[in-house]
C-alpha positions in Angstrom: 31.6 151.8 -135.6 30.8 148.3 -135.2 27.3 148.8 -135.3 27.4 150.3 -138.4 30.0 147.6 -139.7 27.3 144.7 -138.9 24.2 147.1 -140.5 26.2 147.5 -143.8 27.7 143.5 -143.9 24.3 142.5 -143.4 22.8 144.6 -145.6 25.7 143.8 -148.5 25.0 139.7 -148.0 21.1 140.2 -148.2 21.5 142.0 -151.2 24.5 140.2 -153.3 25.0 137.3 -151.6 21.7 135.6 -150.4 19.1 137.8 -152.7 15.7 136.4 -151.9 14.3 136.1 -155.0 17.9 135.3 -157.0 19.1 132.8 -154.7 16.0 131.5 -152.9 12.8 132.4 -155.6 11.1 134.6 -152.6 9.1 136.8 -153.9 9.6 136.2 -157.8 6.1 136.4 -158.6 6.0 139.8 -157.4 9.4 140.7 -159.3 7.8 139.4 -162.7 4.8 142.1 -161.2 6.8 144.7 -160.4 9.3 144.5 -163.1 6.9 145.6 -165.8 7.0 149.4 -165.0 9.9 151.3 -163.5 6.8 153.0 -161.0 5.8 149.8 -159.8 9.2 148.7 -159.5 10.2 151.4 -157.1 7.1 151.8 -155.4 6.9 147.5 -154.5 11.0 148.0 -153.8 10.1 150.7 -151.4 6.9 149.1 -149.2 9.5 145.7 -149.3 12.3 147.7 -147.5 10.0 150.0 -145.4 8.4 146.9 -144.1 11.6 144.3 -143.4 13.5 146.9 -142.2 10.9 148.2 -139.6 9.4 144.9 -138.5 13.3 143.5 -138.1 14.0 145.2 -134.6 10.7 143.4 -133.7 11.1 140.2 -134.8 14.6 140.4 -133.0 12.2 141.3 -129.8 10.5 138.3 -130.5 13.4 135.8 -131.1 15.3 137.0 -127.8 11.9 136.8 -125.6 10.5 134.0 -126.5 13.4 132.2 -128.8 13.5 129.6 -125.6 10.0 128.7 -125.5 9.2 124.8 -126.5 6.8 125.7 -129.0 8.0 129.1 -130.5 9.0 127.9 -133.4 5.3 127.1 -134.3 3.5 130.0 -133.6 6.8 132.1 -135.2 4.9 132.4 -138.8 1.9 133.7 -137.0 3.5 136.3 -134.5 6.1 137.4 -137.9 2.9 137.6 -139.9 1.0 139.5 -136.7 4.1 142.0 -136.7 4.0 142.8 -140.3 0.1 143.3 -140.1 0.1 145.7 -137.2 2.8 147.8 -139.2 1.3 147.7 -142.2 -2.0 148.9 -140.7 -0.2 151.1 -138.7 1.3 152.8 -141.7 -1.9 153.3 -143.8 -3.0 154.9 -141.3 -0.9 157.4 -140.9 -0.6 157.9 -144.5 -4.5 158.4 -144.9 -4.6 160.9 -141.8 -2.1 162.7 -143.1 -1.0 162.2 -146.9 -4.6 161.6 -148.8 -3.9 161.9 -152.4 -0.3 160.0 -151.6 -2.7 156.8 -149.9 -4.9 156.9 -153.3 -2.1 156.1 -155.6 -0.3 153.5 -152.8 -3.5 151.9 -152.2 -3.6 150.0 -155.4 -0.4 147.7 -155.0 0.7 148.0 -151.5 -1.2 145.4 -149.7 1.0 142.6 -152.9 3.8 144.1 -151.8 3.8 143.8 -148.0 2.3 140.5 -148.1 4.5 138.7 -149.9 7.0 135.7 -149.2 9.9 137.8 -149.5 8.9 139.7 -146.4 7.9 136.8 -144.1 10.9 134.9 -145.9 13.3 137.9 -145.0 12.2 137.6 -141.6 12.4 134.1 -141.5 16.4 134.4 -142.6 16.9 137.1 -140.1 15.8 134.7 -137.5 18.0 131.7 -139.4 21.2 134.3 -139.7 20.9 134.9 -135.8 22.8 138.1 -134.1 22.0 140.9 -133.1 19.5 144.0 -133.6 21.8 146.1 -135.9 22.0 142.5 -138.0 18.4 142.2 -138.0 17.8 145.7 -139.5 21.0 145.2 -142.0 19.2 141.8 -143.5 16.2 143.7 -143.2 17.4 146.9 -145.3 19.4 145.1 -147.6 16.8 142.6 -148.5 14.6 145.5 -150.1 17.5 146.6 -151.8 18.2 143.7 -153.2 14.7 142.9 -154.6 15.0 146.5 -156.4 18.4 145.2 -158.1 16.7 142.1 -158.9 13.4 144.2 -160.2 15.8 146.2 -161.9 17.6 143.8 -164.1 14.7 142.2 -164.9 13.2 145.4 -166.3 16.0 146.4 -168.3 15.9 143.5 -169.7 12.4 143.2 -170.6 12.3 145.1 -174.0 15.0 142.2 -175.0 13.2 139.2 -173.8 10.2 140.1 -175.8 11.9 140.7 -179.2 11.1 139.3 -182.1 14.3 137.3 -181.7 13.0 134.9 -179.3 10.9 132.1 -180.1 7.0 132.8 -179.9 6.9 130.0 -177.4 9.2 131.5 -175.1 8.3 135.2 -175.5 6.5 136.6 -171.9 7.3 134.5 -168.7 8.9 131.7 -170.3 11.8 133.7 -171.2 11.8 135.9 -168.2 12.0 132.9 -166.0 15.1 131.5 -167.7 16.6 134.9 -167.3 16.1 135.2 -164.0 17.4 131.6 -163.6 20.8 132.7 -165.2 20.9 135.4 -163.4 20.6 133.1 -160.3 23.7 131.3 -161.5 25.5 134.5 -161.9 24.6 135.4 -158.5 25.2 131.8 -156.9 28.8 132.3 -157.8 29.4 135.1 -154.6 28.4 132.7 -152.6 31.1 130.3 -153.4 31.5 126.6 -154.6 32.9 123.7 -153.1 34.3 120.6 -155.1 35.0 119.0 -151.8 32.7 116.2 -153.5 34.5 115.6 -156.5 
């Protein structure tokens, strides 16, 4: 029970609470990619989960074998980028060998989606958050999931944003950038605010 009590609060806080690309911009060029059909949207949303969630448990291998070393912490970015190659090759694959007409629609958007700075940035947090395995594929999970919530509000409000309401000068990424920065706000707000300064 407690593993699956770390999976989901892992999961929930990479998803509401410290959403790559609504609290950190990880990964928003992607979602302005991805957000403009509701196939791309899944399809990046999907590859983006498969691949945190499966290279987590490795990158936990990683930080408990060699976390001690002097000079981990600069070849970390190569061995997390190393990981997520290895299962991304890994996975095409196995897709061409076995699921051909599957690999020739995947093949056109795949590679933007798992090489990205949301998935070396997710891994990068995972390492940052600390804990165990089960945390490590929570953050992992729920960072996907949270980048198809993210996706999502962006495309639903896409048809909006390029109305004939908003200004020509802002129609297209202007406007889609300031509406992903108030949704950042909005967001911002679970993770609480202290006016110990004032």
């Amino acid at each position: 029970m407690e593993v699956f009590l770390n999976i989901i609060s892992a999961a929930l806080a990479a998803i509401f609470v410290q959403n790559l690309v609504l609290e950190r911009a990880l990964g928003a060029n992607v979602l302005l990619y991805a957000s403009r059909r509701k196939e791309h949207m899944l399809g990046f949303a999907a590859a983006i989960t498969y691949t945190t969630t499966i290279s987590s448990p490795f990158i936990w291998m990683l930080d408990t074998l060699l976390g001690e070393v002097g000079y981990y912490s600069v070849i970390m970015p190569l061995l997390y980028v190393l990981v997520i190659a290895v299962i991304y090759i890994g996975t095409l694959v196995v897709i061409w060998r076995f699921f051909p007409q599957f690999f020739r629609s995947l093949k056109k958007y795949v590679h933007l989606s798992v090489f990205n700075c949301s998935v070396i940035g997710a891994l990068f947090l995972c390492t940052q958050q600390g804990g165990d395995i089960f945390s490590y594929i929570g953050y992992g999970f729920g960072t996907g999931i949270g980048f198809l919530i993210a996706a999502y509000l962006l495309y639903a409000a896409v048809g909006r944003l390029n109305s004939s309401l908003v200004p020509a000068a802002f129609r297209g990424y202007p406007i889609m950038l300031v509406y992903v920065g108030i949704l950042s706000l909005a967001l911002y707000a679970f993770t609480g605010y202290s006016t110990s300064a004032v």
